[in-house]
C-alpha positions in Angstrom: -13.4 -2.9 36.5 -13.4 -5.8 38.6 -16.5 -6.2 41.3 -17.0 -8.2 44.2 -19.0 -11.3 43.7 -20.8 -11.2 46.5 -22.5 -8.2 47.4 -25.7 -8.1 49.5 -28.3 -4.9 50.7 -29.0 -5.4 53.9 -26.6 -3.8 56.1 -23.7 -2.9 54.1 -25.1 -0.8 52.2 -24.7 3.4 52.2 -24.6 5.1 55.3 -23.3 1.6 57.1 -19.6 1.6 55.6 -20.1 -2.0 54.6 -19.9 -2.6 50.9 -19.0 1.7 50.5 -15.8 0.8 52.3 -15.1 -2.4 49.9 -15.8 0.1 47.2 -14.1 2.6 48.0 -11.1 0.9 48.8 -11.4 -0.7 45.0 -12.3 2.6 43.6 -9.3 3.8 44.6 -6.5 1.0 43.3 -8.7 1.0 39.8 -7.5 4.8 39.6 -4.0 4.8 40.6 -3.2 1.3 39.4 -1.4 0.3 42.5 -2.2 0.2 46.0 -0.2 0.5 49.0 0.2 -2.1 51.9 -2.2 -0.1 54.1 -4.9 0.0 50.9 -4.6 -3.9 51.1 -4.9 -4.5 54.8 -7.7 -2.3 55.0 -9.6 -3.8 52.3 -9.0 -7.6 53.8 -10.6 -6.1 57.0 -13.3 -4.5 55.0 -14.2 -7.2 53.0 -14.3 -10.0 56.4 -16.7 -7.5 58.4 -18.9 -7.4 54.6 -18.6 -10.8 53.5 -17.4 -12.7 56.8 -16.3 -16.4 55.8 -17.3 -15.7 52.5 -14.1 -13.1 51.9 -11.6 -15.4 50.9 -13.8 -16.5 48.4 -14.7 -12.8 46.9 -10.9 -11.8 46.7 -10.3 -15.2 44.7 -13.1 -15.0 42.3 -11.6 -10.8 42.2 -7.9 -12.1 41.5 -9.2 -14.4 38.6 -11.6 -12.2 36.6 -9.0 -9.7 37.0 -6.4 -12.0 35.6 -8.6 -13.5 33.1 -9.6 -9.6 31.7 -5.4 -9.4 31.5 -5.5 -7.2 34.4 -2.4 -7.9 35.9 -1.6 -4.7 38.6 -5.4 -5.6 40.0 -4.8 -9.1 39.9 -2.0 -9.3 41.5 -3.4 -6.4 44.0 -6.3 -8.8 45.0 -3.8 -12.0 45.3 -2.4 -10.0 48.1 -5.5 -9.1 49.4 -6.6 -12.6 49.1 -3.0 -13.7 50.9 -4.4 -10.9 53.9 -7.3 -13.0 54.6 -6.2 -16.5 54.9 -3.9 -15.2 57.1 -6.4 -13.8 59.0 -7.9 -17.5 59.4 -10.9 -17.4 57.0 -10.8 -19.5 54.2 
């Protein structure tokens, strides 16, 4: 399973929807395998309130320990996500 690289404990942590929302959302494409558009919008937003200008960077290092494990659906999963955020403007 791949994690985010940067998770922190102040303020995203349970019972704030920060990093449970990130999770969550991750949880949920490591089960099925595949995610929908939604499943990759929402995570983008999740992960920018979480991680802020620091997103881009999490979804990158996500897409190549993904890739690098031979994970292909979740790598190309967070690529997209990844894709989501610079589009967003934060790189």
């Amino acid at each position: 399973m791949v994690h985010p690289a940067y998770c922190h404990s102040h303020s995203d942590g349970p019972g704030f929807g920060g990093a449970d929302r990130v999770s969550s959302a991750l949880v949920n494409v490591v089960a099925t395998g595949t995610a929908d558009g939604a499943d990759e919008q929402s995570l983008a937003r999740d992960m920018l309130d979480v991680h802020g200008p620091k997103a881009a960077v999490v979804a990158r290092d996500n897409a190549r320990a993904a890739a690098l494990a031979g994970q292909r659906p979740q790598a190309k999963f967070w690529i997209r996500v990844l894709g989501i955020i610079q589009q967003r403007g934060t790189v």
